[in-house]
C-alpha positions in Angstrom: 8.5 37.7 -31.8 9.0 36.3 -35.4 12.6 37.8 -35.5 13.4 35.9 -32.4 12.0 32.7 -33.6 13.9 33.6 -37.3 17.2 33.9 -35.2 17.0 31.1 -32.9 16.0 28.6 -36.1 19.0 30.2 -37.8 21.1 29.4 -34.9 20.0 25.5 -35.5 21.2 25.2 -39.1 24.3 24.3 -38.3 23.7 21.4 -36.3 20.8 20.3 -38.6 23.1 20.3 -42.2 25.3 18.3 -39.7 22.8 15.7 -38.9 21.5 15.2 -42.4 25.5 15.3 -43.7 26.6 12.1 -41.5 23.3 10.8 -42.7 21.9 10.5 -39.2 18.5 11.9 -40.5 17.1 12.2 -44.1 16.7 15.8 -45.7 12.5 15.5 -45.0 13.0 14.5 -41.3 15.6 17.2 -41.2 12.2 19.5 -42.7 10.1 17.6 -39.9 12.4 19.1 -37.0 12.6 22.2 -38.7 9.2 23.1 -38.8 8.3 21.4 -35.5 11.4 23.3 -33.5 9.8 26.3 -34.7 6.4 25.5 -33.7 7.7 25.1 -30.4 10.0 28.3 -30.7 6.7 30.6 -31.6 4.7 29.2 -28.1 8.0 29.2 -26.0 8.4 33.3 -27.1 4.8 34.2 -26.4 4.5 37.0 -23.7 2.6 34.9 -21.7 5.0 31.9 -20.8 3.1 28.3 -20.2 4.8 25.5 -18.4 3.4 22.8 -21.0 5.0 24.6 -23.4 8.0 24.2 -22.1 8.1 20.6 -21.5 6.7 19.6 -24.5 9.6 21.0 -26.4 11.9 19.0 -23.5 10.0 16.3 -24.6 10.7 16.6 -27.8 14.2 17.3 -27.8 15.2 14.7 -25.8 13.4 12.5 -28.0 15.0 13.7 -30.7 18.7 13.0 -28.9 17.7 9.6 -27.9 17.0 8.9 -31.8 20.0 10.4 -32.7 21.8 8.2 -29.8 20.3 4.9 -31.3 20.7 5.6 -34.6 24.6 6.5 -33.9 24.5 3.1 -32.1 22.9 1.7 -35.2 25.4 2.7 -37.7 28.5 2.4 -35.4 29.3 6.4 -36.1 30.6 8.8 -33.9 31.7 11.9 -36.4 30.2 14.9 -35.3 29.2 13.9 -32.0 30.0 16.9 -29.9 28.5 19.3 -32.8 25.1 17.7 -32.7 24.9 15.8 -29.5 25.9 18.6 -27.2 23.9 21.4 -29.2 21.0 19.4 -28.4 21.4 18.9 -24.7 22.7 22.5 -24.3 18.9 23.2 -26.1 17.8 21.3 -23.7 19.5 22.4 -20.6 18.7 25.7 -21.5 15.1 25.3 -21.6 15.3 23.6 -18.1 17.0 27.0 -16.4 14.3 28.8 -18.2 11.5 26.5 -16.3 13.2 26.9 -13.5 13.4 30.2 -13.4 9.7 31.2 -14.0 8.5 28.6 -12.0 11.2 28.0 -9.4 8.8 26.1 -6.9 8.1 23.1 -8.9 10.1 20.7 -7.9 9.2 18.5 -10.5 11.2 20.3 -12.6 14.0 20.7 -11.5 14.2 16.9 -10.6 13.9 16.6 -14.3 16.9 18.6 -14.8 19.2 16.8 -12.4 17.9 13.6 -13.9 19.0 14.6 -17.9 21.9 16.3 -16.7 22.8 12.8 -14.5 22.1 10.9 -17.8 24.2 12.9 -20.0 27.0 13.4 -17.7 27.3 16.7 -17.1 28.7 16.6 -13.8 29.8 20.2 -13.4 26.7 21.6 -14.7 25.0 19.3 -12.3 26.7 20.6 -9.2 25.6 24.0 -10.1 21.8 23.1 -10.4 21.6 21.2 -7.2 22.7 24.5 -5.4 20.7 26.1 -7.2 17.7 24.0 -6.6 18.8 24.2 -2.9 18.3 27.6 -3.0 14.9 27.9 -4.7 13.7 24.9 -1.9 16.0 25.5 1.4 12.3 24.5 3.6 12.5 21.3 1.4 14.7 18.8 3.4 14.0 15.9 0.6 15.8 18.6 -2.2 18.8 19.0 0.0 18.7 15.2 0.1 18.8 14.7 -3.6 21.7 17.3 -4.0 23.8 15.6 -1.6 23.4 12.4 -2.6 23.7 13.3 -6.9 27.2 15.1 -5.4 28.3 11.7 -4.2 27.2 9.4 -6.0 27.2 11.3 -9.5 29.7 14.1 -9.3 31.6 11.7 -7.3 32.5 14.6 -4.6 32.2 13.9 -0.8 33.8 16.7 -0.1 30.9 18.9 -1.5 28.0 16.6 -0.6 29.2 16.4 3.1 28.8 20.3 3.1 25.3 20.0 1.8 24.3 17.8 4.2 25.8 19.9 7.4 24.2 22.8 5.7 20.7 21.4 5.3 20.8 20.5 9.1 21.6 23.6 10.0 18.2 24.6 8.5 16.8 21.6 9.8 17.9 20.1 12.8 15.6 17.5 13.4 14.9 16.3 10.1 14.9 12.4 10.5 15.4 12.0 6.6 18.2 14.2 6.7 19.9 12.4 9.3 19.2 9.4 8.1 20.4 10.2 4.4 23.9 11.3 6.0 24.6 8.4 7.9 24.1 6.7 4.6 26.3 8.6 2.5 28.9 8.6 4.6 29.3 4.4 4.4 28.6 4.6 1.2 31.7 7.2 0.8 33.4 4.5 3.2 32.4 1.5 0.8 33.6 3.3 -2.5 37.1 4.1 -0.6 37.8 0.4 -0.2 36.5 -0.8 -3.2 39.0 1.5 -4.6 41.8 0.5 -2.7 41.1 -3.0 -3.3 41.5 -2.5 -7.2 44.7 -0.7 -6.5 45.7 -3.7 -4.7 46.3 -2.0 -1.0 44.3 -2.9 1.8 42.3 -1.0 3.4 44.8 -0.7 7.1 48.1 0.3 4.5 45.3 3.1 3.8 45.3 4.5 6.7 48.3 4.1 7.7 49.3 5.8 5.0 47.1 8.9 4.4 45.4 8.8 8.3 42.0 8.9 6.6 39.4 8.4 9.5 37.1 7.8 6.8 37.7 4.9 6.5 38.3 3.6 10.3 34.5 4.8 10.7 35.3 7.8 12.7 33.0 9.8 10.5 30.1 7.4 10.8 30.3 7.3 14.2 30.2 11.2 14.8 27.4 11.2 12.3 25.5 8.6 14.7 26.2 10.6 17.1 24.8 13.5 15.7 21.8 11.8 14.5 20.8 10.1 18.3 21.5 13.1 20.7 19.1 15.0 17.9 16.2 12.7 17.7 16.6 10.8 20.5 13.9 8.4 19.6 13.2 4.3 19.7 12.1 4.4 15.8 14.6 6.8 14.9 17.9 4.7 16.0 16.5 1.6 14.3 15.7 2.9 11.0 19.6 3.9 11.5 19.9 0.1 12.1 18.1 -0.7 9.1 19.7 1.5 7.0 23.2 -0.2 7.8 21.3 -3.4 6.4 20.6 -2.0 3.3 24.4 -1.5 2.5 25.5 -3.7 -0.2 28.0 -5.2 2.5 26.5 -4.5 5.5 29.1 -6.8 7.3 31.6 -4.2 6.5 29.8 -1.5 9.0 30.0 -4.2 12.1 31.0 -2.2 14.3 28.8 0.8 13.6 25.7 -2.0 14.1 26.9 -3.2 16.9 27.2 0.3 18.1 23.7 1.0 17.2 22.7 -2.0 18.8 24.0 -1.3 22.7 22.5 2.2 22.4 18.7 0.5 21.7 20.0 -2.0 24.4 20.4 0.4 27.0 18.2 3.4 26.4 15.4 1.8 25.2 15.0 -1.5 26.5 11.2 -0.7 27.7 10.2 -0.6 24.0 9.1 -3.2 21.9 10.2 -1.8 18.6 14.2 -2.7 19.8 13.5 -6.7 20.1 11.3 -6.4 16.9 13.8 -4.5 15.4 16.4 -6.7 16.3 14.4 -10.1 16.0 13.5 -9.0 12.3 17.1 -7.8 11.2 17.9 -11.2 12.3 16.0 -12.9 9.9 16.4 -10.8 7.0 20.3 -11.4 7.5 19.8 -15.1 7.6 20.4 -15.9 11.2 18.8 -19.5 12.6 15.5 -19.3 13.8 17.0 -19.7 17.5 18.6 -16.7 17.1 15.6 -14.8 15.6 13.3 -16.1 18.5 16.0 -15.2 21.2 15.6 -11.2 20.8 11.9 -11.5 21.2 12.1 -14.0 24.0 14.6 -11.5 25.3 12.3 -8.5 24.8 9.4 -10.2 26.2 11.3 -10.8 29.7 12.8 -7.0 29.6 9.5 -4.9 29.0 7.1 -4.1 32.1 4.2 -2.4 30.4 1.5 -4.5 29.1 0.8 -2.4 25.8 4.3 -2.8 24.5 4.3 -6.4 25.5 1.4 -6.8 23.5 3.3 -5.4 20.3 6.2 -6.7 20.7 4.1 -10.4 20.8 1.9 -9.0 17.9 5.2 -8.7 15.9 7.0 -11.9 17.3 3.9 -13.6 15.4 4.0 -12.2 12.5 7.5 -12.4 12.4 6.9 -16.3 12.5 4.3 -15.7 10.5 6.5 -14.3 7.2 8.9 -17.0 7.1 8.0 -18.5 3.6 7.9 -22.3 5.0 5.1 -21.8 7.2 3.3 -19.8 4.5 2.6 -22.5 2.4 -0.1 -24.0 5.4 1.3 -27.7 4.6 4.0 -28.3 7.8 2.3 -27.8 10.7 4.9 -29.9 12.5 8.0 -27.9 11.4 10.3 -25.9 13.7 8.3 -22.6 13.3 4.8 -23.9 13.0 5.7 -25.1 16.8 7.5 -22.3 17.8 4.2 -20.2 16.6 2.0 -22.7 18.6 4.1 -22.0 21.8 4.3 -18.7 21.2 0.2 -18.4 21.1 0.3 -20.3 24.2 2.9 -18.3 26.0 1.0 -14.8 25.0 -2.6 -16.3 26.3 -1.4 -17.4 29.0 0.4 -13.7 29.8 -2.7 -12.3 28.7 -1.0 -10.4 26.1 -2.2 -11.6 22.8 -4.5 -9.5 20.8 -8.0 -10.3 20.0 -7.4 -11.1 16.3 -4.7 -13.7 16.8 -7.2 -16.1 18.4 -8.9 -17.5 15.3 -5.1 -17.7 13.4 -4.2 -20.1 16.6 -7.1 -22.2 16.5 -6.7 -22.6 12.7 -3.6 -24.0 13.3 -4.7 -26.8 15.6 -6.4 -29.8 14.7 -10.1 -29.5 15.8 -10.5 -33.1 15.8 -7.8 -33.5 18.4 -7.4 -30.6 20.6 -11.6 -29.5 20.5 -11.3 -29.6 24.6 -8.4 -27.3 24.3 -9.8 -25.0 21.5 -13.1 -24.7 23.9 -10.6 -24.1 26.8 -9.3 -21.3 24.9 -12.0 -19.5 23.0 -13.6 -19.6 26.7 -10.6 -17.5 28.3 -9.8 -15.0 25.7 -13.8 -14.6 25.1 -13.3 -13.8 29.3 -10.6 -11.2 28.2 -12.0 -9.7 25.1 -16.1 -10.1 26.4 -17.4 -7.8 23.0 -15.2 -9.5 20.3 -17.6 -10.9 17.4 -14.3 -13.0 16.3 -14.1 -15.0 19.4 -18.0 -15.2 19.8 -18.2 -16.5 15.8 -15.7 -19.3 16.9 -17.6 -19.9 19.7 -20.5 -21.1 17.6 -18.8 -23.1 14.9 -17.2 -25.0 17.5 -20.3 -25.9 18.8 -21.7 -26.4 15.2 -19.1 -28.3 14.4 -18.0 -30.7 17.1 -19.3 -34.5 18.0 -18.0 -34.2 21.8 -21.0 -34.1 23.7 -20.4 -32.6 26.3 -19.7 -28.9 23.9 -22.4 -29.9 22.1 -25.1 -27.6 21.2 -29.1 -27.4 20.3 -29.4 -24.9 17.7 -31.6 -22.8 20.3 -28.6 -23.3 22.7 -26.6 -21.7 20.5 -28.9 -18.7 18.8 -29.2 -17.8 22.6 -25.5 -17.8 23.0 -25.6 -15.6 19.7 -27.9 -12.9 21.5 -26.2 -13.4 24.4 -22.5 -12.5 22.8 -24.1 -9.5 20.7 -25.5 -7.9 23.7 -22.8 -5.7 24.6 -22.4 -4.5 21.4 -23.6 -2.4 19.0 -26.3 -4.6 15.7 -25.0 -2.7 13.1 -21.4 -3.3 14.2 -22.3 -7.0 14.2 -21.1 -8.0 10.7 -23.4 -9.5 7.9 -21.1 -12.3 7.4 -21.6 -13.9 11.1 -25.6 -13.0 10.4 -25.5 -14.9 7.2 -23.3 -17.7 9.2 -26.4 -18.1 11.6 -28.8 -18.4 9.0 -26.7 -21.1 7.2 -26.8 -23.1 10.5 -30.1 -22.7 11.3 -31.7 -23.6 7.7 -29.4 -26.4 7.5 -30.3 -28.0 11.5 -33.7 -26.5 12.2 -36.0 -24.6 10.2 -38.4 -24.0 12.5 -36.0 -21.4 14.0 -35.4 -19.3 11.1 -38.5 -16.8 11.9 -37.9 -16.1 15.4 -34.1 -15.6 14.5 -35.0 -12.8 12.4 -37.4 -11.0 14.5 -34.5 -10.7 17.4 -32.1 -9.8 14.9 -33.9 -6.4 13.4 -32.8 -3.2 15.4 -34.6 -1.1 14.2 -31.8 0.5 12.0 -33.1 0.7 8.7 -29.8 -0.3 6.5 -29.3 -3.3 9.2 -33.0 -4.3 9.2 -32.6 -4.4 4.8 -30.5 -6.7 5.3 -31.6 -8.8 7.9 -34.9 -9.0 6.0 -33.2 -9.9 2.5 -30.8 -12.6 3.9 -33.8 -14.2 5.6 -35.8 -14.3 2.6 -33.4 -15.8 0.8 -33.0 -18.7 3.8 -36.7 -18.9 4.1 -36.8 -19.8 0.2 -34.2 -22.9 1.0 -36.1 -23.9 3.8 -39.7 -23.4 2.8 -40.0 -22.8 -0.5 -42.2 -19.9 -2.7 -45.4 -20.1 -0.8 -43.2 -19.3 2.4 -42.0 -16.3 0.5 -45.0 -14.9 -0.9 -46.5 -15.1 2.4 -43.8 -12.9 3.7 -43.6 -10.7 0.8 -46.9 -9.7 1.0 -46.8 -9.5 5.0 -43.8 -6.8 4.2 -44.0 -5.3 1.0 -45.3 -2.5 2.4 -43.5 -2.1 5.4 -40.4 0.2 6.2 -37.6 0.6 5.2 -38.2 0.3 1.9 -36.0 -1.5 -0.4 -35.7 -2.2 -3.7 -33.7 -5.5 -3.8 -36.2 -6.6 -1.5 -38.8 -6.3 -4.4 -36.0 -7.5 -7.1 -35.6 -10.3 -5.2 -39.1 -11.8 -5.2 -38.8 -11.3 -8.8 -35.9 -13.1 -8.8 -37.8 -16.2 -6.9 -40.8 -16.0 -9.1 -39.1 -16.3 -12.3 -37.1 -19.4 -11.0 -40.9 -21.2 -11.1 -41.8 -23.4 -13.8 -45.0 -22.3 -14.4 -45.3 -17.9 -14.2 -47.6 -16.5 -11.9 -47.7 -13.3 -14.1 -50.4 -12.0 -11.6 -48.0 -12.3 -8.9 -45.1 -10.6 -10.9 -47.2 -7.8 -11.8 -48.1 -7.3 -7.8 -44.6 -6.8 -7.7 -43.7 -4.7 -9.9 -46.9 -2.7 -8.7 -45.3 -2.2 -5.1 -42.0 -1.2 -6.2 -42.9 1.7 -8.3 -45.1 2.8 -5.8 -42.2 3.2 -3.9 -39.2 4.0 -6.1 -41.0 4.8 -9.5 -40.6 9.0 -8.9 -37.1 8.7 -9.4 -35.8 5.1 -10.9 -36.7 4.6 -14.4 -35.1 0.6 -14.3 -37.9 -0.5 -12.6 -40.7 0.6 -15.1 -38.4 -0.6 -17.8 -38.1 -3.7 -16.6 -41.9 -4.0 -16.1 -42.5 -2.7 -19.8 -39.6 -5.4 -21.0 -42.2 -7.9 -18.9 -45.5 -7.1 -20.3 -43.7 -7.1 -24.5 -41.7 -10.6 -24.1 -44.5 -12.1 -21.2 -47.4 -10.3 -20.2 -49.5 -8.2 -22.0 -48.6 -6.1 -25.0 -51.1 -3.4 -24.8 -50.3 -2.6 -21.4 -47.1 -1.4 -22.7 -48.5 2.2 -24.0 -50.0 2.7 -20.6 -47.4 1.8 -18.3 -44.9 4.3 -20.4 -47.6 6.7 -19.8 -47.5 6.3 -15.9 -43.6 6.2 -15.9 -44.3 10.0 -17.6 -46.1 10.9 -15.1 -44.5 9.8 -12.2 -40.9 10.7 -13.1 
């Protein structure tokens, strides 16, 4: 192993005297590379091969040419280039095929590869390791991607990344990526063509005139489409095709190839919502009016039968709306689109087609001083349509919180019934904390005298819900009442299940907010919690030993510590 390492540092010399003549590195950094090249040669020849190896010497070489690079860019110096440059990417690049070869199904790699030999320019050498990674991954449709599309737009050969493509669908035919990644490269080929006729000052028709390329009349596009639809003959499928046309940097150049796309979602997929959303949003993303937008949902909505794609297409007409950046802002209600949205709302409620969780964005967007008949009107009829949803029910109730109108109006027991009356045909534990904590609020802020039998119909006898239930209570009862309202109840339920420790920590909390301590009390406390959690949390007996130095009792200390020994 040592006469390898000898002969390949001896096959370095050259380059290195060259890099310390031309003065791109001193004679000790010339020393460094020297002995760190052949730290790296001795691991790289062991018997048994390591990846890490491997790439740390990558790493380090092509650290070493990108110093090399600057420092050239630094000086303004180009003698010697192709000596020292090139003898380090060739290091380099044979290192790679070494990877490669001994551990051909990391892809990883030989990404890495493609990606110095694409930054170097090595454009030959490149082609030759994209089939070759093709070869080592032919399941992998993403690598025959990659090869095809460094061929084109790298190696600059459409020719050869055309052939990859066909190839790779040979081996998979209903690869949507694939498809997808053809149809691109083929208007990009299309889009580099004129561009170069246009700095040779021909136009694009005395092209084809001239050499009969049906490249460039979009012949090939089209056949590619063609290809791509009778495949995968799919709603999604042939508009991603229409969204990758967008993505061109001239997408008005491929008109005809959208408008293509377009009559085929037209006509053989009419029935589904993603077309009109498709279209609507392509629409707005290429700056058409908002009429125009709103016309291929409008459009969709009065083509498509079935009530679940109706109710998507609608759920993506809103948000459509929604992501235009001048109703984002929440200021102008009164604008073009904050209408449009209001009439859209209406229009789906009135179909029965909008979703549950659009109801509380369209009453936000109303004024409840004006239109609290209306909001009622509606929260009424979708609550008719959606009869479990905790949304609708929670709007319900602030609207009766919240509104002067007396005849929607509520008593506070009028509306805890209509609470327990919403919540009946669901699941308690699937009734959120935040609407619970939202009747508490209410009813501590109206009428006290509610707030116990409240949370006696709210336990469920589900021990994480009943926690809780039981903590957020306490904590309302403490507003309300005051401590000797909580003491009472701690003591009525300190030892009752479930157990819980932020039930204890809690009281803590409320006694130490007193001016005067009731050390007694806090003691109590501390008492029923390690009863209960001192065999296996050591915070609480800490805390109580913290207690007893700073507040309490000192001599306590020694016997407490003793207790925590034994009960841990």
């Amino acid at each position: 192993m040592a006469e390898l390492v000898q002969q390949s540092m001896e096959q370095m010399l050259p380059e290195l005297e060259q890099l310390e003549r031309v003065q791109i590195l001193s004679a000790e950094e010339v020393k460094q590379v020297i002995k760190r090249r052949r730290r790296f040669e001795y691991k790289v020849q062991k018997q048994t091969k390591k990846k890490e190896d491997y790439l740390s010497y990558i790493e380090y070489e092509s650290s070493l040419l990108s110093l090399v690079t600057l420092r050239r860019d630094k000086i303004g110096y180009d003698f010697k280039k192709n000596e020292i440059d090139y003898c380090i990417s060739r290091r380099i690049n044979k290192l790679f095929r070494i990877l490669e070869h001994r551990f051909a199904n990391d892809t990883k790699i030989w990404m890495s590869h493609v990606e110095f030999l694409k930054n170097v320019d090595w454009k030959t050498e490149l082609s030759k390791i994209c089939r070759r990674f093709i070869q080592a991954h032919t399941n992998n449709p993403e690598v025959w991607i990659t090869a095809a599309k460094y061929e084109l737009e790298v190696v600059g050969n459409a020719d050869s990344s055309r052939k990859i493509m066909l190839e790779g669908l040979r081996f998979h035919p209903e690869s949507r990526d694939l498809f997808k990644e053809y149809f691109r490269l083929e208007m990009i080929y299309v889009d580099l063509l004129k561009k170069r006729s246009n700095v040779l000052g021909i136009n694009g028709d005395d092209i084809n005139e001239e050499t009969r390329d049906k490249v460039l009349d979009g012949e090939v596009i089209v056949t590619v489409l063609k290809m791509a639809i009778e495949a995968i003959h799919e709603t999604d499928f042939v508009a991603s095709l229409l969204n990758v046309v967008s993505t061109m940097e001239d997408p008005s150049c491929f008109q005809k190839i959208r408008d293509q796309i377009v009559e085929i979602l037209k006509q053989d997929f009419q029935q589904h919502y993603l077309t009109w959303d498709t279209l609507g949003r392509e629409a707005l993303y290429n700056g058409q009016p908002l009429s125009v937008v709103c016309k291929h949902y409008e459009d969709g909505l009065n083509t498509i039968k079935e009530e679940d794609e109706l109710k998507e297409l609608m759920e993506s007409y809103i948000e459509t709306l929604e992501s235009i950046p001048s109703l984002l802002d929440g200021k102008d209600l009164l604008s073009s689109i904050g209408i449009k949205l209001l009439n859209v709302f209406e229009i789906a409620h009135k179909k029965k087609i909008l979703k549950e969780n659009f109801y509380s964005e369209w009453i936000s967007l109303l004024n409840p001083k004006e239109n609290v008949s209306q909001i009622s009107t509606i929260i009424s009829e979708a609550r008719t349509q959606y009869p479990t949803s905790i949304s609708l029910l929670r709007e319900s109730l602030a609207l009766s919180l919240r509104t002067d109108d007396d005849l929607l109006s509520s008593t506070i027991g009028d509306i805890i019934q209509r609470y327990f009356d919403g919540i009946e045909k669901v699941d308690r534990r699937e009734v959120p904390l935040e609407l619970l904590e939202f009747m508490f609020v209410n009813i501590s802020s109206r009428d006290g005298s509610y707030l116990h039998d409240f949370y006696i119909r709210s336990r469920s006898g589900s021990p994480s819900w009943d926690k809780s239930v039981r903590l957020l209570y306490f904590d309302h009862l403490y507003t309300v009442k005051g401590i000797q309202a909580i003491r009472g109840f701690y003591d009525e339920n300190k030892y009752d299940p479930p157990f819980d420790m932020d039930f204890h920590l809690k009281a803590l909390e409320f006694e130490n907010l007193c001016k005067k301590l009731n050390k007694t009390r806090i003691r109590s406390i501390y008492e029923a919690a390690s009863d209960q959690f001192g065999k296996d949390n050591i915070d609480i007996w800490l805390q109580l030993i913290d207690f007893e130095t700073k507040k309490g009792k000192s001599a306590e200390v020694t016997s407490i510590g003793t207790r925590a020994e034994n009960s841990l």
